[in-house]
MIBAGU-721307 format. One record per residue (C-alpha): residue in three letters; x, y, z. Coordinates in steps of 0.25 Angstrom, whole numbers, padded with zeros to 4 digits, always signed. Each point is the difference from the previous one (the first is absolute). Layout:
<atoms>
alaXYZ...
</atoms>
This chain:
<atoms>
unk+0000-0061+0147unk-0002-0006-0014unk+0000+0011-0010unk+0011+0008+0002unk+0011-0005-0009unk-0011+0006-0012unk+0010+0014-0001unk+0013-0009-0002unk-0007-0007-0011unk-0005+0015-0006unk+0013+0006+0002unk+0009-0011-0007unk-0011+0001-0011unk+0001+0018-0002unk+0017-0003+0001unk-0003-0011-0011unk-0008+0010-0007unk+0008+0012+0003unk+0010+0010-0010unk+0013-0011+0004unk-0010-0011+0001unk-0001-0013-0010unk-0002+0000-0015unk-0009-0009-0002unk-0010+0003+0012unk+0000+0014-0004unk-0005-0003-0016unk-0012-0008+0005unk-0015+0008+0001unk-0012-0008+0005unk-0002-0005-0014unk+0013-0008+0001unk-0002-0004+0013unk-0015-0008-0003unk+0005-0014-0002unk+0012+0000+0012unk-0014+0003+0007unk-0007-0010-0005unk+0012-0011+0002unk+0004+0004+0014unk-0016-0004+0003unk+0001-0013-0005unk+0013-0002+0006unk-0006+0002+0013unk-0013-0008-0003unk+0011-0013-0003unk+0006+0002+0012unk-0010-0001+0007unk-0006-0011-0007unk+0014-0008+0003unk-0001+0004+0014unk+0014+0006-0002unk+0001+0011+0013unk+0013+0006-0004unk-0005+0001-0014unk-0012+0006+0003unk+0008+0010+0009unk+0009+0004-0011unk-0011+0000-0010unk-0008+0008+0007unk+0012+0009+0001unk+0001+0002-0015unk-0017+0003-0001unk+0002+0011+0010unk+0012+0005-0008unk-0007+0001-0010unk-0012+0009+0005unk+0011+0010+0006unk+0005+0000-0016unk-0014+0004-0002unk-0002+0010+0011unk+0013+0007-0003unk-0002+0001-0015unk-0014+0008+0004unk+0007+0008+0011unk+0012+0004-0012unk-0014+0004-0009unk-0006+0008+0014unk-0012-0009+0000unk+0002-0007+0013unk+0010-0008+0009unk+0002-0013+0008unk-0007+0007+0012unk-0013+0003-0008unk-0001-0014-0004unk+0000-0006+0014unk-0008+0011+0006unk-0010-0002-0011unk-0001-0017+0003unk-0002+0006+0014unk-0010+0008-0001unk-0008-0011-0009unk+0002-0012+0010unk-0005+0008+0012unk-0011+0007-0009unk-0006-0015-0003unk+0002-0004+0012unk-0009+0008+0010unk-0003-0013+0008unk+0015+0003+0004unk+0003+0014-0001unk-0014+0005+0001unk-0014-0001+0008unk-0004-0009-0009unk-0006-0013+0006unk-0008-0014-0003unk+0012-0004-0010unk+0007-0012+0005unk+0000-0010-0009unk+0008+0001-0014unk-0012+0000-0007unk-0005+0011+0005unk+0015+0005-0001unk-0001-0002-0014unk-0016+0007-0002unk+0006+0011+0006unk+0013+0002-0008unk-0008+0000-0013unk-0009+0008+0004unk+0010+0011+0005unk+0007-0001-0013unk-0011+0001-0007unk-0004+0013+0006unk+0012+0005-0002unk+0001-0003-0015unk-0012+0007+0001unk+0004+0011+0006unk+0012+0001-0011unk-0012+0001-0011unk+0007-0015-0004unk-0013-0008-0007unk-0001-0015+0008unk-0012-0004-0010unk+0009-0003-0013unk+0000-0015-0005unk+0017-0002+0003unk+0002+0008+0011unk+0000-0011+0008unk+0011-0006-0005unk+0011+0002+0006unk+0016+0004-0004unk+0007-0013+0000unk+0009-0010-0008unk-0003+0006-0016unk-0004-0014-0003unk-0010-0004+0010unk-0006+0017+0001unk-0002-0002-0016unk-0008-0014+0002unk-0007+0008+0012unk-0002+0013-0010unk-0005-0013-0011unk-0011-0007+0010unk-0007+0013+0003unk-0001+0006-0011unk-0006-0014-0007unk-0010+0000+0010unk-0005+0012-0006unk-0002-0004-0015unk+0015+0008-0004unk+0007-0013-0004unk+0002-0008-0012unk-0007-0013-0003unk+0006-0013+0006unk+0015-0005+0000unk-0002+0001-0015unk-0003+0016-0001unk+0013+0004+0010unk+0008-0011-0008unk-0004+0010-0011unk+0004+0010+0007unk+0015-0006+0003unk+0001-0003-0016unk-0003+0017-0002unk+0010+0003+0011unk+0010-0009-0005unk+0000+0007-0015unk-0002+0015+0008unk+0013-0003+0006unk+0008-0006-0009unk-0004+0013-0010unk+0004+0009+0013unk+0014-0006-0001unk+0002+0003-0014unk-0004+0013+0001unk+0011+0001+0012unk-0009+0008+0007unk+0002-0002+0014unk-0011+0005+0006unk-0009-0007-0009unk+0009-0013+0003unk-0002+0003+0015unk-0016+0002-0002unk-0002-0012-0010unk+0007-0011+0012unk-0010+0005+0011unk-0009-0002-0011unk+0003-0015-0003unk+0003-0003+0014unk-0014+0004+0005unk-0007-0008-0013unk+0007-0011+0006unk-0004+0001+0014unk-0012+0000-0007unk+0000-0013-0006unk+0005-0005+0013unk-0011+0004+0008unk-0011-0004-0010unk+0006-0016+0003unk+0002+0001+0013unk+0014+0002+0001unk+0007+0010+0010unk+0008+0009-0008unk+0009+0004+0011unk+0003-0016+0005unk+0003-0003-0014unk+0011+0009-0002unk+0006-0001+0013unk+0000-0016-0003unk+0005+0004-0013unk+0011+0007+0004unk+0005-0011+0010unk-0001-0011-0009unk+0009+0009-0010unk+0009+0002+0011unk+0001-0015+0003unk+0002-0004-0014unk+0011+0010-0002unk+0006-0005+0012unk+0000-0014-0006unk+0007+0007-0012unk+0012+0005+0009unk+0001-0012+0007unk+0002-0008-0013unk+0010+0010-0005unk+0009-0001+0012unk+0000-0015-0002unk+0007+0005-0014unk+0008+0010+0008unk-0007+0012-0007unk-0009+0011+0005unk-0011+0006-0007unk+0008+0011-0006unk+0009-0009-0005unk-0012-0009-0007unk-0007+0004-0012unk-0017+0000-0002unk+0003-0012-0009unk+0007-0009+0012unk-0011+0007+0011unk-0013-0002-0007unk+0005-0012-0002unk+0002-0005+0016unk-0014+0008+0001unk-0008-0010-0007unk+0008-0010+0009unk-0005+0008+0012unk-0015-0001-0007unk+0003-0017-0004unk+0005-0003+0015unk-0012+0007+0005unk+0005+0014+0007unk-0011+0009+0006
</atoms>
């Protein structure tokens, strides 16, 4: 039966962990660990949006890996293990499912599926004394980018927004200096503050015209990706690489990326 392999993949990860175990796993905390979370996530979402089976296999893999790191960090700190956190998604699915698991009856379409989950959950926010009422607790964790223009939108529909494209464009010129002053001051703390600052000022302006923060970074990155790859390509025509290039020669081929039109 599926599922049983789960206490190789726990073992492999207490030996990795354990006093003979590896180096580098053994210095990370659950601080550490929050962008290889992140990226193992989206490694997942592209293979599945190349249709890549074996990739979505393997990158599944590396997700799962990581929420045993997780699980056997908390254990090391006596909070809870692996087990709790599968029992706990066990006892959540058959709890909001009563039509399956229960007496419940008269659900059978996903709609009503759905009325039913949100008002199960609901009740048992309730029940942890969590308020449902606030303007943003709808919104959901997700991409910081696409969250923050989420956070922006609802709380402008409440008056708590700065006054058109002009007033958050302000806002990024404030940031900008804030930031720069954070720097000097080599304050990292500050510095770390004063970005999430400026980032959020310009998801900002992007959502006052129209733009989707999140799509336009990603685009963004692909079309530097794509312009830097022109720039390699060129310098192996030369018979160089880029660590053999200097800015001059590669900023130079970078505006030949931009001339010949590279997206």
């Amino acid at each position: 039966m599926p599922g049983t392999a789960l206490p190789r993949l726990v073992d492999v990860m207490a030996r990795l962990l354990g006093p003979d175990g590896c180096p580098w796993d053994k210095e990370q905390t659950l601080e550490t660990l929050r962008p290889f979370l992140v990226e193992e996530t989206y490694e997942v979402l592209d293979a599945l949006s190349k249709g890549d089976i074996e990739g979505h296999k393997e990158e599944l893999g590396d997700l799962m890996m990581q929420i045993v790191f997780h699980a056997a960090i908390r254990q090391a700190e006596g909070q809870f293990d692996i087990d709790d956190v599968c029992n706990a998604i066990s006892d959540k699915l058959i709890h909001r499912h009563p039509h399956i698991f229960g007496e419940k009856t008269g659900v059978e379409t996903s709609e009503q599926v759905l009325a039913q989950w949100e008002e199960i959950k609901k009740a048992e926010k309730a029940a942890k004394g969590v308020k449902s009422d606030r303007v943003l607790a709808g919104v959901k964790p997700g991409p910081a980018l696409a969250r923050a223009q989420k956070i922006g939108t609802k709380a402008g529909k409440v008056g708590f927004d700065w006054p058109g494209w002009q007033g958050s464009f302000e806002k990024i010129e404030e940031e900008v200096k804030e930031v720069r002053a954070a720097i000097e001051s080599g304050d990292q703390t500050a510095i770390h503050h004063e970005i999430g600052d400026l980032f959020l000022a310009v998801v900002n302006v992007a959502r006052k015209v129209g733009v989707d923060a999140e799509q336009a970074m990603l685009d963004a990155t692909l079309k530097f990706q794509r312009r830097f790859e022109f720039v390699e390509d060129r310098l192996a025509e030369r018979g160089k690489a880029p660590k053999d290039s200097d800015l001059a020669e590669m900023d130079a081929l970078w505006n030949d990326a931009k001339a010949a039109g590279v997206k």
